[in-house]
C-alpha positions as CSV (number, residue, x, y, z in Angstrom):
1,X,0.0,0.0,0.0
2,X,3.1,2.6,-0.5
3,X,1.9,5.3,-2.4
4,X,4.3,7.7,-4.8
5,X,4.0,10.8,-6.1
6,X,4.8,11.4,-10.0
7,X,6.2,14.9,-10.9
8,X,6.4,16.2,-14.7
9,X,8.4,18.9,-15.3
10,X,7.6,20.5,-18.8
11,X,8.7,23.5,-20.2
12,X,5.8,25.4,-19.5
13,X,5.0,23.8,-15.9
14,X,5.5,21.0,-13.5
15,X,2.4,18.4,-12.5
16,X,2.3,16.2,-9.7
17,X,-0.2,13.0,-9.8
18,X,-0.6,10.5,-6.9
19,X,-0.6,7.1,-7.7
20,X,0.1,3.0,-5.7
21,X,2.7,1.4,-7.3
22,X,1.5,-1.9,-9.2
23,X,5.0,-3.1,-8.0
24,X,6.0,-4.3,-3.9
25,X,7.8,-2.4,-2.0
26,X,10.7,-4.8,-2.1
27,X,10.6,-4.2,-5.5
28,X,10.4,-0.4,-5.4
29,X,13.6,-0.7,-3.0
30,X,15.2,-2.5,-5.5
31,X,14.5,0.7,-7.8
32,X,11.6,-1.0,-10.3
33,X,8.3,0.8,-10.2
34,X,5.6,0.2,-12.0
35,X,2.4,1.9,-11.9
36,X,-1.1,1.7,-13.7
37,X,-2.4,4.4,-14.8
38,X,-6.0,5.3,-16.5
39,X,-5.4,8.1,-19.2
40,X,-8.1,10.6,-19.2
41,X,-9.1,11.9,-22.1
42,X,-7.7,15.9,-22.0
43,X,-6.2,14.9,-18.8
44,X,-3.2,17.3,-17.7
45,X,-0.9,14.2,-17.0
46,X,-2.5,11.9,-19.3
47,X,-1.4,14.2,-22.6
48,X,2.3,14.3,-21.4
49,X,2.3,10.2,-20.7
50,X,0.8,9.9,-23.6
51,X,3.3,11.7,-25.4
52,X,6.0,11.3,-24.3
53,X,8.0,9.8,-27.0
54,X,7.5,12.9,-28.7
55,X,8.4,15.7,-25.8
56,X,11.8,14.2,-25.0
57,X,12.1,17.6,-22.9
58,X,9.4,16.1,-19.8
59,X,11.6,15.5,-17.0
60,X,10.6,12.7,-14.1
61,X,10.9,12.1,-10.9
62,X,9.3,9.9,-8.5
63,X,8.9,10.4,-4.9
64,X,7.4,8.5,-1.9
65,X,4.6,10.6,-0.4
66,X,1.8,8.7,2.0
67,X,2.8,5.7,4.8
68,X,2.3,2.1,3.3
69,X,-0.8,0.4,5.2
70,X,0.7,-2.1,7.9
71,X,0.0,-5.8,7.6
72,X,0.9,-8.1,9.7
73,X,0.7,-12.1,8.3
74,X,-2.5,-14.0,9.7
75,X,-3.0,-11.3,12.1
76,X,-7.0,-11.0,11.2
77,X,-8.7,-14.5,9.6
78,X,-10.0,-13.1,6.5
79,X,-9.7,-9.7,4.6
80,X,-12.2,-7.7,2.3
81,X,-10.8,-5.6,0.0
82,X,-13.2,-2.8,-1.6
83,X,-12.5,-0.2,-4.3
84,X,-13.1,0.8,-7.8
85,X,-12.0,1.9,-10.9
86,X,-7.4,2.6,-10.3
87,X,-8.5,2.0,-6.9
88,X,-8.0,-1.7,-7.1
89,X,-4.0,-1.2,-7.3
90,X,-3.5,-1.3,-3.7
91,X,-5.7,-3.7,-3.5
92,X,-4.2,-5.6,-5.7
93,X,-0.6,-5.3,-3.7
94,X,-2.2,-6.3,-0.6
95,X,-3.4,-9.6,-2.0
96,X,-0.7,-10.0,-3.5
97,X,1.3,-9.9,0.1
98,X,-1.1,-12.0,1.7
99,X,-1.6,-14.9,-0.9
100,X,1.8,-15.2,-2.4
101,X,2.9,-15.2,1.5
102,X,3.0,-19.7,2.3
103,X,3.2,-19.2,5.8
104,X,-0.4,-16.5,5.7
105,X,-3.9,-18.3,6.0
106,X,-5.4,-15.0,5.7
107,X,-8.4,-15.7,3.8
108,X,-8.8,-12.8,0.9
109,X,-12.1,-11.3,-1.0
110,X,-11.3,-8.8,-3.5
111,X,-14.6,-6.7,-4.3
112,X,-14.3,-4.2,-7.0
113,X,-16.7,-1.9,-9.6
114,X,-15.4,-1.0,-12.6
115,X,-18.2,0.9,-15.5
116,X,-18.0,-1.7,-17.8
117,X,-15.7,-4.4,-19.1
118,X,-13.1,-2.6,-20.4
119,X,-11.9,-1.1,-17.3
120,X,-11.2,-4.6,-16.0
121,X,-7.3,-3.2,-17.1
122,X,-5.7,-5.7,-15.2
123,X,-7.7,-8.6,-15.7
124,X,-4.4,-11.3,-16.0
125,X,-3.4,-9.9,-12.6
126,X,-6.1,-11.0,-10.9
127,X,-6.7,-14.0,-12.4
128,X,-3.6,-15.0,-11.2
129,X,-4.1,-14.0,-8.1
130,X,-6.7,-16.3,-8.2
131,X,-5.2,-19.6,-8.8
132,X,-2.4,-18.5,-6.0
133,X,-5.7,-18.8,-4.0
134,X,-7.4,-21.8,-4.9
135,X,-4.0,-23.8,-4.8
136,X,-2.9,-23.0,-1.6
């Protein structure tokens, strides 16, 4: 649940966006980061992400910004994990943590709304997730 901020610097201005790393935080230690990110049409950091192949001027950096939620292994019996929309990312992680974990019997229900199909964007992810779950 580590959150980052994501700071563009252009030549006209600088934007900062919020967003949980699809990534743990071993991994973002390790320097890998990888986030998900919904592009919104006319969005201010959606247009530079999206071109940024072409604007080799943008300028990134990454920052940590919000405390990580605290979990403790098979401290609770069962979690339920609610969000919608990006908001499953940190869901996501903490799943992740708890399923991929031998030693956790933490039982895990991921509950999530997205508007319609398409914005199932990480669809593989969770369906792995899933058979972590039913073969442990």
């Amino acid at each position: 649940g580590q959150h980052i901020a994501l700071r563009a610097e252009t030549k006209e201005n600088a934007i900062i966006r919020n967003y949980t790393p699809a990534t743990t935080y071993s991994d973002m230690q390790a320097g890998r980061i990888d986030l998900i990110v919904r592009l919104v049409p006319n969005g201010v950091m959606s247009t530079i992400l999206q071109n940024v192949e072409h604007a080799p001027s943008v300028k990134f950096s990454i920052s940590l910004c919000h405390d990580g939620f605290g979990y403790t292994a098979n401290k609770v019996s069962a979690l339920i994990l609610v969000g919608s929309g990006t908001g499953i990312t940190p869901l996501i992680n903490i799943a992740r943590a708890v399923l991929t974990n031998p030693n956790d019997q933490t039982r895990v229900k991921l509950v999530f709304k997205v508007r319609d199909e398409k914005d199932v964007f990480i669809e593989d992810e969770i369906r792995g997730l899933e058979r972590v779950a039913r073969e442990s």
